[in-house]
C-alpha positions, 0 to 999 in steps of 0.5 A: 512606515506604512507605505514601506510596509506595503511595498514590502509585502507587494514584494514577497507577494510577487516573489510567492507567485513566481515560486508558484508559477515554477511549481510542477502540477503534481497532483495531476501528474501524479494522477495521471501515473497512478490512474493510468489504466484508465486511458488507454494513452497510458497504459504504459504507466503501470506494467503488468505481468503478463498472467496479472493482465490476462487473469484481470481481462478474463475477470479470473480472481487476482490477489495483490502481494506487497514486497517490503516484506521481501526488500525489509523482512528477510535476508536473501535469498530466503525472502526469495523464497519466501515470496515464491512460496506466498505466491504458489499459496495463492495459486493454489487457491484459484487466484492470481498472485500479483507481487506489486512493486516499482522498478525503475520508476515503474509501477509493476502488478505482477512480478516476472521471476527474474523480476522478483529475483532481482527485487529479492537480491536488492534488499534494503538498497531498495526504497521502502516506499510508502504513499508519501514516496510514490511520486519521488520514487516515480519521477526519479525512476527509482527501485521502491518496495511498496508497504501496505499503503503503496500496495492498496494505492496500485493495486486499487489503480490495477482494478484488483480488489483484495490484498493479502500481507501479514501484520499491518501498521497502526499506533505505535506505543506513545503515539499519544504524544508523539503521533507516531501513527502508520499511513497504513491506516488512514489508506484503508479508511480512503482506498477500496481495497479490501486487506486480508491480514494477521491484525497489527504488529504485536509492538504497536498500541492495539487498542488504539490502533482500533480506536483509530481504524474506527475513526476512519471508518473501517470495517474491521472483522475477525475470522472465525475468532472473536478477538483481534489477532496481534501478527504472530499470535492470534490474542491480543486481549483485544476483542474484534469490532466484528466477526465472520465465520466463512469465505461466503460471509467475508465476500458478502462484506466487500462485494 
């Protein structure tokens, strides 16, 4: 019986290996896709626009934009609209707007007009494409709208280092039991992006988004407010972790 045992266990031990050994080297291949600017052998992982690529080679500020919100938020052509308008925002503050997005299995800082356009138009036909959905949307060549997780991920790649969106993900209600918790989080404990929002979703658990944020370890500060807004309203009942009183103050905190 032993004997049987052990030749039992020698067979799925080779059949485990030959899986293995068929297995692709995701992590570096994955690597290699979100790390691409950083060899010029491949640079054409990542496409740029043209005015993200000279703001960024002149050291001018650049601000990366997500586009869920374009895909998932609104119906077109007012999400078209909408994000024109966030970016002319931006412009007017002295910045670069760089609209991130995969198109066709490319990551794209900055979007062209035609490209926003056709982005707009696609609506919910695009992938919402989050951390986990990177490498499939990528390998696959597929349209992706990235969320707040995916923005920070390729913005972070691009070497641009503030992101604005409305609310962020978190803890949804009864995610005690359920774990029902955002990647949104647990990417701003481990990317280098600093994230300039409204708070989370008024829908969410905010003390326990709060909670969660600090075990990861983020700065978290409110501006000119001692309390942490909830997306469209700026009470959540909620105080802020810490606070800041000016564009100086909060340049200091990331520089």
């Amino acid at each position: 019986l032993e004997r049987a045992m052990a030749q039992a266990t020698d067979r799925r031990l080779k059949v485990l290996q030959g899986h293995l050994a068929e297995l692709p080297t995701t992590t570096a291949g994955r690597q290699d896709v979100l790390h691409a600017h950083t060899s010029q052998s491949h640079t054409y992982d990542l496409a740029f626009s043209p005015p993200v690529l000279e703001a960024l080679q002149q050291g001018r500020p650049v601000v990366a934009l997500e586009s869920t919100i374009i895909t998932h938020g609104m119906p077109y052509p007012q999400n078209l609209e909408t994000a024109k308008e966030v970016e002319e925002v931006v412009r007017a503050a002295g910045a670069e707007p760089a609209t991130i997005a995969v198109l066709d299995g490319v990551p794209h800082i900055g979007l062209t007009a035609a490209e926003l356009q056709h982005l707009a138009s696609l609506g919910h036909s695009v992938r919402k494409t989050s951390r986990r959905d990177l490498p499939l949307v990528i390998s696959q060549k597929l349209n992706g709208s990235t969320t707040v997780s995916a923005t920070m991920i390729l913005a972070e790649r691009a070497g641009i280092r503030v992101f604005v969106t409305g609310g962020i993900g978190g803890v949804h209600r009864g995610g005690e039991t359920t774990m029902d918790i955002s990647a949104d989080l647990t990417e701003l404990g481990r990317t280098e992006v600093a994230v300039v929002c409204a708070g989370a979703k008024s829908v969410l658990d905010i003390g326990r988004t709060l909670e969660y944020l600090e075990t990861q370890g983020v700065v978290v500060a409110a501006y000119q407010t001692d309390e942490f807004p909830a997306f469209f309203t700026a009470r959540s009942g909620h105080p802020a972790p810490c606070r800041i009183d000016s564009p100086a103050e909060a340049a200091a905190m990331i520089a």
